[in-house]
N, C-alpha and C positions, 0 to 999 in steps of 0.2 A: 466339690464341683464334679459334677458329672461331665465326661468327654466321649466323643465320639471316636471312633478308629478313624474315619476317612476326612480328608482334609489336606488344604493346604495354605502356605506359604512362600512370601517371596522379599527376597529384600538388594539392594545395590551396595557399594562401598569400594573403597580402593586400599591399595598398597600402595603406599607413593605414587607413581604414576599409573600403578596397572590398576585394572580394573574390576571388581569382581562383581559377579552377580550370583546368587544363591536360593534356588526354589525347592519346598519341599512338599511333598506328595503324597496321600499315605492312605492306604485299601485295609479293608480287612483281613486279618489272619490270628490266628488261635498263639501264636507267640509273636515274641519281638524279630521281623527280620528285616536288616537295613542295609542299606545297597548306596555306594557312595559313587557317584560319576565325576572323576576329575581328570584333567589332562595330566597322560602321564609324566611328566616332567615335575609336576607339583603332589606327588603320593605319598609324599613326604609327611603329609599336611593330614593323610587320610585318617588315618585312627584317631587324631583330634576330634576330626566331626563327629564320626562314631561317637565318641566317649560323650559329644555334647549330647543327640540324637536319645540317646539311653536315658539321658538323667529327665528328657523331656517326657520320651512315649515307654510305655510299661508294652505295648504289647499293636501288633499290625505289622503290615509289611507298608515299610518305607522306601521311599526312594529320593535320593540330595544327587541335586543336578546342580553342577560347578562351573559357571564358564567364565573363565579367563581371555580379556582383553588385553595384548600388550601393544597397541596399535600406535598409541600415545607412547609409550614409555621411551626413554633414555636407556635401553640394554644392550645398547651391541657397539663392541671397538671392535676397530681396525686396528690389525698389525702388520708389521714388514718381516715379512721372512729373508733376515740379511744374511745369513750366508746362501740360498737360492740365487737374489739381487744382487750379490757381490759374484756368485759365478758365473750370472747373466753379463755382467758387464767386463770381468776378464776376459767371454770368452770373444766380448765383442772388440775388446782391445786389438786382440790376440789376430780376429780377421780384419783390421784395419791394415794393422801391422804387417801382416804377412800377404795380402794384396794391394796395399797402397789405396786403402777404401778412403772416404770420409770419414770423421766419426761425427755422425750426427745423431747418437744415442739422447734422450731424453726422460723426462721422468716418467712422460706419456706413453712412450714407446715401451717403457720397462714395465710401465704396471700391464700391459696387454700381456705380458705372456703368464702361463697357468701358475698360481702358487706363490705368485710375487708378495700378494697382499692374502691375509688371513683373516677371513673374519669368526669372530667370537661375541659370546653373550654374555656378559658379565655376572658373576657368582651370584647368586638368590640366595637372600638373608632367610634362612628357611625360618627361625627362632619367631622373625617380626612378620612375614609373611603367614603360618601361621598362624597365630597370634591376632592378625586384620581379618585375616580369612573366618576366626570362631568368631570373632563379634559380626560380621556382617550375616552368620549360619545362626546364631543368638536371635537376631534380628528376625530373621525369616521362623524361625522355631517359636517365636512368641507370637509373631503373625500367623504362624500354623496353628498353635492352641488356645486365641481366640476364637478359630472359626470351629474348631474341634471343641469347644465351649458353647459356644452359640448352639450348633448344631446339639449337641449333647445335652444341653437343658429343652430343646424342643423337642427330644424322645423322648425325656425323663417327662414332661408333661403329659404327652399322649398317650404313655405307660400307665401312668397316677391315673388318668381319664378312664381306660380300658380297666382296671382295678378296682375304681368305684363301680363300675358296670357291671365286672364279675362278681362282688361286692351285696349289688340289689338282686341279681341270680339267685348267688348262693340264700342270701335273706328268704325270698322267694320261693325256693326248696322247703326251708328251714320251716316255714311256717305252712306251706302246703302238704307236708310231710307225714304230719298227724291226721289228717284229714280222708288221707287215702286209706287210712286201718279203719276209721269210719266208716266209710262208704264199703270195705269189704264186708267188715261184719254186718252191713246190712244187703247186703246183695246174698249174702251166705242163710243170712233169716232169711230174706225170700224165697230161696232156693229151697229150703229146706222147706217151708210152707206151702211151697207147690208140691213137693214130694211126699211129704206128708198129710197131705189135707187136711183134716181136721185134728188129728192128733197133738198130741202135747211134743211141743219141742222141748229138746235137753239144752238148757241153757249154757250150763256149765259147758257141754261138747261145744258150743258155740264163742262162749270166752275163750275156752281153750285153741282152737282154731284161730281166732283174729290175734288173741297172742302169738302164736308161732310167726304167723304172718306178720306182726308186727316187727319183729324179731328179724325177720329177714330181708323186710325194706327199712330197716333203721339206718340212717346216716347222717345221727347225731354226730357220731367219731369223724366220720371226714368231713364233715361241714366244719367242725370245728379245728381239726387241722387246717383246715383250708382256710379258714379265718388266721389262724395263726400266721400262716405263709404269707398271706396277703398282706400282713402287718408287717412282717419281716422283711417282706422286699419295698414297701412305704418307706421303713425305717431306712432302709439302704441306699435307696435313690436320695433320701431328704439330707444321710451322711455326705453322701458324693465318693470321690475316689477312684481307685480300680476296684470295681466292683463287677464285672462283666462277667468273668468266670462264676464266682458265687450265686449271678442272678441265675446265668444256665444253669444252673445244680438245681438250684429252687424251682424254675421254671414245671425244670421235670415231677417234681414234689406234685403241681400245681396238677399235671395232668393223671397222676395218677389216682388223686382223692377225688378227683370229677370223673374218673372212669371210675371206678368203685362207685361209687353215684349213680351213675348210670345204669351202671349190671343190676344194681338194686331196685331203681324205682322201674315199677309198672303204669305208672302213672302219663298220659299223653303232655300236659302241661309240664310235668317236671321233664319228661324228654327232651319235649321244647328246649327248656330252660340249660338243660346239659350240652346242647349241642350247641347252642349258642355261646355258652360257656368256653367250650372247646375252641370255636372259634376264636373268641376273643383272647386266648394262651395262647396256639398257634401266632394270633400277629402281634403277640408281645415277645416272643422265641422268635419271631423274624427281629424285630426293633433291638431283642439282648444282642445279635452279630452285630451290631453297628457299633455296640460299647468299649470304651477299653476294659 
């Protein structure tokens, strides 16, 4: 299966009462780079995703976006800071005592003053919290590489399409190729028969001439490379895989036996034929960025 670099994913889930949401994001780029967004209180968590993120993507720049809701949750006691509470109320004793006050201390009255009461968040099972956290990032990673599938068989298509085209080109060449040593050696007798007038042409200087010339718009050799490659990269798309890097190595293969092609022929229709060619590698080397 062929995939795409760019894509994404998204998925929901909880930890007991918290809440997690998990979306994942992913651009082009020449290796694997992954970038984990979590609240830091939960980083605990983070090289888990990592470690999931890698077995997923071979290569792009990612990005996992983590939000935690604890809005619902049961996390936070109260505590009584008693020896604080117990100084507060000696000390109220103490001024009852000593100017003949009331005491009308209360529970009300003691929790207003600073520090009476504590509050805290209770310890996060980081073991089980992680743990909820990779399958709900599971979730969204297999949401992200069906669309990086989808998308990735519809380049591999357009790719195959643009292959058969260069395909009928190179065909095209192949069989117009012979045709232009013809037409020399006869433009070369005419030549010669106007310069000569009446005289007896040397044949042989004439063979010998469309040879040479033959010799030097031949491209039998990169036609047939070029069929090779063209097969090679059929065969690679139809494997699937990471194949991204490999197709760019090829690619360039591609453009170099259709320039040699070009330097060689004199011909208007095979120019044609090359330039168009050319085109058509240029926006299949666009489509190979998009691969993993």
């Amino acid at each position: 299966m062929i995939k795409s670099m760019t894509g994404y994913g998204g998925a929901s889930g909880s930890s007991g009462d918290i809440s997690i949401t998990v979306e994942v994001k992913s651009v082009n780029n020449r290796f694997l780079d992954s970038t984990v967004r979590i609240p830091r209180i939960y980083t605990f968590a983070e090289e888990s995703v990592k470690s999931l993120v890698q077995q997923h993507i071979s290569r792009g720049k990612v990005d996992v976006f983590i939000t935690i809701d604890t809005s619902q949750a049961n996390d936070v006691q109260i505590k009584i800071n008693k020896p604080l509470a117990e100084a507060y109320i000696d000390a109220f004793r103490e001024i009852n005592s000593e100017y003949g006050l009331e005491n009308d201390l209360s529970a009300t009255t003691l929790s207003k003053f600073p520090d009476v009461f504590i509050v805290e968040k209770k310890e996060i099972d980081s073991e089980k919290f992680s743990s909820d956290l990779c399958a709900v990032a599971s979730e969204a990673l297999d949401a992200f590489d069906a669309m990086r599938a989808n998308e990735g068989e519809k380049l591999k298509l357009d790719i195959l399409k643009k292959l058969d085209e260069i395909k009928q080109m190179a065909d095209f060449i192949a069989e117009r190729s012979p045709n232009t040593v013809k037409e020399y050696r006869l433009r070369l007798e005419q030549k010669m028969n106007e310069i000569l007038a009446s005289a007896d042409i040397d044949r042989a200087r004439v063979v010998t001439e469309a040879a040479i010339f033959a010799d030097k718009v031949a491209v039998d050799e990169e036609l047939t490379r070029l069929d090779s490659h063209i097969s090679q990269m059929r065969d690679m798309l139809n494997e699937g895989g990471v194949v991204g890097r490999k197709l760019d190595f090829l690619i360039q293969e591609f453009n170099r036996e259709v320039n040699t092609t070009g330097s060689k022929c004199n011909d208007l229709e095979i120019t044609k034929r090359v330039v168009d060619m050319k085109s058509e590698i240029e926006k299949i080397r666009e489509q190979i960025q998009n691969l993993e």
